[in-house]
C-alpha positions as CSV (number, residue, x, y, z in Angstrom):
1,X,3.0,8.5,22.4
2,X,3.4,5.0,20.9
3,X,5.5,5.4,18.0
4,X,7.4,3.0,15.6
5,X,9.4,3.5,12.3
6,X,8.2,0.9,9.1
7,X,10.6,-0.7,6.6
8,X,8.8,-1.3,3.3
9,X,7.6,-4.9,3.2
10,X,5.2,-5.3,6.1
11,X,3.4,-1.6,4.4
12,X,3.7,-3.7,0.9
13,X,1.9,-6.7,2.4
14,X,-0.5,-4.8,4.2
15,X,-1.4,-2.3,1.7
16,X,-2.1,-5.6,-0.8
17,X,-4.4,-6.6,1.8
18,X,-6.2,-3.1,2.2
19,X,-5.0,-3.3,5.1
20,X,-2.8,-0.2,6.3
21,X,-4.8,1.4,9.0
22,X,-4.2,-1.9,10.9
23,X,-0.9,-0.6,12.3
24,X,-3.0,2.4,13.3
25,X,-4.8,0.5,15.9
26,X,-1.4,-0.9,17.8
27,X,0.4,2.8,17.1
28,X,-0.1,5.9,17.5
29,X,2.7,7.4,14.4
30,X,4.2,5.3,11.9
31,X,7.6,7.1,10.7
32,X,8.3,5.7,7.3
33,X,11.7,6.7,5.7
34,X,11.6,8.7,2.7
35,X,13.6,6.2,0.7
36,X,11.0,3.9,2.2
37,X,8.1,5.6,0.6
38,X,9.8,6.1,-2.7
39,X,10.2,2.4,-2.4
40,X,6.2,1.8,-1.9
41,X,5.6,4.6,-4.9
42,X,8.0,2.5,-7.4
43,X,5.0,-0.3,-6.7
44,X,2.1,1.6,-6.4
45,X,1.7,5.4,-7.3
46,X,-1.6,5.5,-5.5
47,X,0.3,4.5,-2.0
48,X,0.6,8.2,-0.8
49,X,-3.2,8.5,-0.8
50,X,-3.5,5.1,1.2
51,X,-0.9,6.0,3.8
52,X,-2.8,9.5,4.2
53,X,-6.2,8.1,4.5
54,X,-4.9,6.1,7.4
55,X,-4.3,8.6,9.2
56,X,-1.2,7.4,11.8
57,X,1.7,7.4,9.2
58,X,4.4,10.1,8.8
59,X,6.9,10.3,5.8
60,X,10.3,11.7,7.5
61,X,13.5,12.7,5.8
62,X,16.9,10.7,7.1
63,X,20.0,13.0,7.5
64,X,23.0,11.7,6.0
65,X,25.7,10.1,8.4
66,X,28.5,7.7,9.1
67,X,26.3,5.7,10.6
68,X,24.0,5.3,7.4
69,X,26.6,5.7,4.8
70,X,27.9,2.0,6.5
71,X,24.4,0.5,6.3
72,X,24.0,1.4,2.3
73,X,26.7,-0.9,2.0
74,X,25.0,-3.7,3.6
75,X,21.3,-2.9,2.9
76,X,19.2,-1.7,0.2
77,X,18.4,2.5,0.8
78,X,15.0,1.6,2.9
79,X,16.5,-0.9,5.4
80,X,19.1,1.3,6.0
81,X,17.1,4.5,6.3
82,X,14.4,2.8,8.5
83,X,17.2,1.2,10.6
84,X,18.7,4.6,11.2
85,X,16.2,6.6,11.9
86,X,14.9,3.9,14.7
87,X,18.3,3.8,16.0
88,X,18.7,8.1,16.1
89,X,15.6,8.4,17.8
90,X,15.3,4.8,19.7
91,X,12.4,3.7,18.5
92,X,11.1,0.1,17.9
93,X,11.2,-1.0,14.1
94,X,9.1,-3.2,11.6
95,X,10.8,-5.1,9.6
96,X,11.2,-8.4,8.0
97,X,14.3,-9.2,6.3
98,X,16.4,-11.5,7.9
99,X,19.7,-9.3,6.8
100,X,18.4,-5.7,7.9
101,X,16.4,-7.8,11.1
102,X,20.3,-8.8,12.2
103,X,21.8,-5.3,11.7
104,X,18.9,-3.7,13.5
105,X,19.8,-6.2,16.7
106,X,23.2,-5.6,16.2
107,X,22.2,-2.1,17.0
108,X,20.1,-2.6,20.1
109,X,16.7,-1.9,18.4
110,X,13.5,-3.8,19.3
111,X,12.4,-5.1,16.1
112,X,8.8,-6.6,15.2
113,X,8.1,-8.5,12.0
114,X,4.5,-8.7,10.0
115,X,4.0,-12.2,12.1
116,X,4.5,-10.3,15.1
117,X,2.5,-7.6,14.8
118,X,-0.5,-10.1,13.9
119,X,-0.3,-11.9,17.2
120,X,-0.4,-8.8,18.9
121,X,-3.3,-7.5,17.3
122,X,-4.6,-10.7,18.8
123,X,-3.1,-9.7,22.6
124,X,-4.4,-6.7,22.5
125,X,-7.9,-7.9,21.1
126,X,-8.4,-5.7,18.3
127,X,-8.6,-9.0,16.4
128,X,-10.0,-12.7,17.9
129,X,-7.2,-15.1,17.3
130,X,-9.2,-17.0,14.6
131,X,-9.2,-13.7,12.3
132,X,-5.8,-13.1,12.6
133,X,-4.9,-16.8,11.7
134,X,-7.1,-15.7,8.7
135,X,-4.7,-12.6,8.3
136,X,-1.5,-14.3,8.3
137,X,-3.1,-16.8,5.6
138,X,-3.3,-13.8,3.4
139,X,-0.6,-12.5,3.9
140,X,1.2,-15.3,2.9
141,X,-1.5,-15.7,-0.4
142,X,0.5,-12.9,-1.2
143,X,3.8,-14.3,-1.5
144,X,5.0,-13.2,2.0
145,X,7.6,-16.4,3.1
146,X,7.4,-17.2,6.4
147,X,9.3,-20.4,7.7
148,X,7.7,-23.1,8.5
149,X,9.1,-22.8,12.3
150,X,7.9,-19.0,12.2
151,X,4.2,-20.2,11.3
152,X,4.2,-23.0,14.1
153,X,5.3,-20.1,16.5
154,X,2.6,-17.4,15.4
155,X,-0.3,-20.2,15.2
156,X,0.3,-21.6,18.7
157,X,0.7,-18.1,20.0
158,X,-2.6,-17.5,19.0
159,X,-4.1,-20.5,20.3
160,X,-2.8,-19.5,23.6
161,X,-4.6,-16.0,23.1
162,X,-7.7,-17.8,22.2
163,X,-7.4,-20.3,25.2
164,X,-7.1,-16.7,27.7
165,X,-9.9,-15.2,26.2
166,X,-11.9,-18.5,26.8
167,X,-10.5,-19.1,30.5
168,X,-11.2,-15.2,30.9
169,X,-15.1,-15.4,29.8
170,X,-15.4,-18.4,32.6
């Protein structure tokens, strides 16, 4: 089963864009922390009713340990909670914040950012390379930063998705 744990901005992001049953196409469960969804409720009371219309996402409690107790003090309670759960059951993680990114490397955990997960949407063709271009433009319509060096990476990753597809229809 193809699973992954969510921090809170890419489900932000996504959810702004209508968007949430995209990360039901690349996996099968989405675990989202519970101080992860109270994070998405204190923006949008109707988010529950999103994520369950989706159908891939799962809300799952944290236990308390040392392990967490040391990343509150580094990381607001959703970072920490989606870092710890990834790392207790080894499972990849979404998220974007540079801080909670270096801690979740620090850890071992494979880690995938919203600019990530658009190129392989691409690469695994649920989306041509021109539409998710057209994706990451929202996204950052809506405020989402991404550097300059990050943008130059994604776009030229999807022209070399495009340029396969073409050399693969020849």
């Amino acid at each position: 089963m193809n699973l992954i744990v969510s921090d809170t901005m890419t489900l932000i992001v996504l959810e702004r864009l209508d968007a949430l049953s995209m990360l039901c196409l690349l996996f099968n469960r989405i675990l989202i922390p519970q101080a992860v969804m109270d994070e998405l409720l204190e923006g949008n009371s109707d988010i529950n009713e999103l994520i369950q219309l989706a159908g891939c996402y799962d809300v799952v409690s944290v236990n308390t340990s040392e392990r967490l107790l040391e990343l509150y003090q580094w990381l607001d309670r959703g970072e920490a909670e989606a870092i710890e759960l990834a790392f207790t059951r080894q499972l990849p993680l979404i998220i974007d914040e540079r801080k909670g990114r270096k801690i979740a490397r620090q850890k071992n955990l494979s880690v995938i950012g919203l600019a990530g997960l658009i190129v392989l949407i691409a690469k695994r063709q649920y989306k041509t390379p021109k539409a998710a271009m057209e994706l990451l433009e929202q996204v950052i319509s809506t405020g989402f930063r991404l550097s300059d060096k990050l943008y130059q990476q994604v776009k030229e990753e999807l022209s070399k998705i495009e340029n396969e597809i073409i050399i693969n229809k020849v």
